[in-house]
C-alpha positions as CSV (number, residue, x, y, z in Angstrom):
1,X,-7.9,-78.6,-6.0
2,X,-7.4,-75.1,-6.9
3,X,-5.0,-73.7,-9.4
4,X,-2.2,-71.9,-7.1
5,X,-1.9,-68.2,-7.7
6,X,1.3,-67.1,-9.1
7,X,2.6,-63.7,-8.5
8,X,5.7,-62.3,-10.7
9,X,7.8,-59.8,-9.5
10,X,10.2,-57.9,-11.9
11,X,13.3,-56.0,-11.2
12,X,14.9,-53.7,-13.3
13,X,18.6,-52.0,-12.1
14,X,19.8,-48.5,-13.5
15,X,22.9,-46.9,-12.5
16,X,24.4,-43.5,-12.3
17,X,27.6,-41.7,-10.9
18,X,28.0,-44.4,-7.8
19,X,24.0,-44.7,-7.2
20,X,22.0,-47.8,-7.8
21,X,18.2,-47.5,-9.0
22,X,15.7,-50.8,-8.5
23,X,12.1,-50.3,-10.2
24,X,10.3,-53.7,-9.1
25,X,6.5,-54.6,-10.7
26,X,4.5,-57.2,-9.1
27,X,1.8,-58.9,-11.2
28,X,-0.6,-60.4,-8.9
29,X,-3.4,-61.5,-11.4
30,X,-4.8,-58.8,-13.0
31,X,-3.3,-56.6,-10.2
32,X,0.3,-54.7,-11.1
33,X,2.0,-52.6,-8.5
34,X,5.4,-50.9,-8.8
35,X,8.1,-49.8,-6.3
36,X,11.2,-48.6,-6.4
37,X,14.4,-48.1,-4.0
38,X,17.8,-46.7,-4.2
39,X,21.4,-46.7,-2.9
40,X,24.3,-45.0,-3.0
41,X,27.7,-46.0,-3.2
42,X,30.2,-44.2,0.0
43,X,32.8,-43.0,-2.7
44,X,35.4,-44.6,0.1
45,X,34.1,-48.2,-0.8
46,X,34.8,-50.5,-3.2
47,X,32.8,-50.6,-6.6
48,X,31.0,-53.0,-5.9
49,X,27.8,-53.7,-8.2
50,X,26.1,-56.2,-6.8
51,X,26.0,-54.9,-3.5
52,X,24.1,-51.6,-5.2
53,X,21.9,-53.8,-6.6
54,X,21.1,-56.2,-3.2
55,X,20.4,-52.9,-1.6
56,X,18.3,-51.1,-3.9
57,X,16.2,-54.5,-4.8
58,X,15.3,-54.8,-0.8
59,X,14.1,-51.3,-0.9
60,X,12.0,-51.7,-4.1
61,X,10.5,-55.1,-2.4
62,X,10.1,-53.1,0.8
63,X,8.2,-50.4,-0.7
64,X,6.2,-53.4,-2.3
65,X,5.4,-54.8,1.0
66,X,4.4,-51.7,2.6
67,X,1.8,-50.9,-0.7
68,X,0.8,-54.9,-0.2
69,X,0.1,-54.3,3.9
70,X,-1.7,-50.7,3.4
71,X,-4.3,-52.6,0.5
72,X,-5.2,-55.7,2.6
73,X,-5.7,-52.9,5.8
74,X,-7.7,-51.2,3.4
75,X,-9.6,-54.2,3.0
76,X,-10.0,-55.6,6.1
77,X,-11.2,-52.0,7.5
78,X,-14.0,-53.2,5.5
79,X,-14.7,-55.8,7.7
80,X,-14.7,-53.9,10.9
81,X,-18.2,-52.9,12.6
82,X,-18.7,-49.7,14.4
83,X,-18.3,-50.5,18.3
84,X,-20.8,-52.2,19.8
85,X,-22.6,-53.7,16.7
86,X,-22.0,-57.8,16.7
């Protein structure tokens, strides 16, 4: 059996006047990406941290995604043949 692949994503929060930063890495193998997201506290709502931080970690993991899709369309682009050619 194979070794299973591990992939390691990392999250890092910063904050600043009522608006949440998320820098995510993946390591995939020898492969690192990075993304990043944001939100921003409605100054009529509660401080509530954690809620920043949910937010701006979906965004950093959705701008992971969308870099993860756009490489494997990349690749499999690769694998198309012109119209016509079998």
């Amino acid at each position: 059996m194979d070794e299973p692949r591990v992939w390691t994503v990392e999250i890092a929060f910063s904050e600043d006047a009522g608006r949440t930063r998320a820098d995510a890495w993946l390591r995939a193998g020898s492969r690192q990406l990075s993304g990043w997201g944001r939100s921003r506290r409605n100054p009529v709502d509660p401080d509530v941290p954690a809620v920043g931080e949910e937010l701006a970690a979906s965004r950093a993991l959705l701008d992971l995604a969308h870099q993860l899709v756009g490489e494997a369309l990349d690749v499999v682009e690769t694998f198309a043949t012109e119209p016509g050619e079998q």
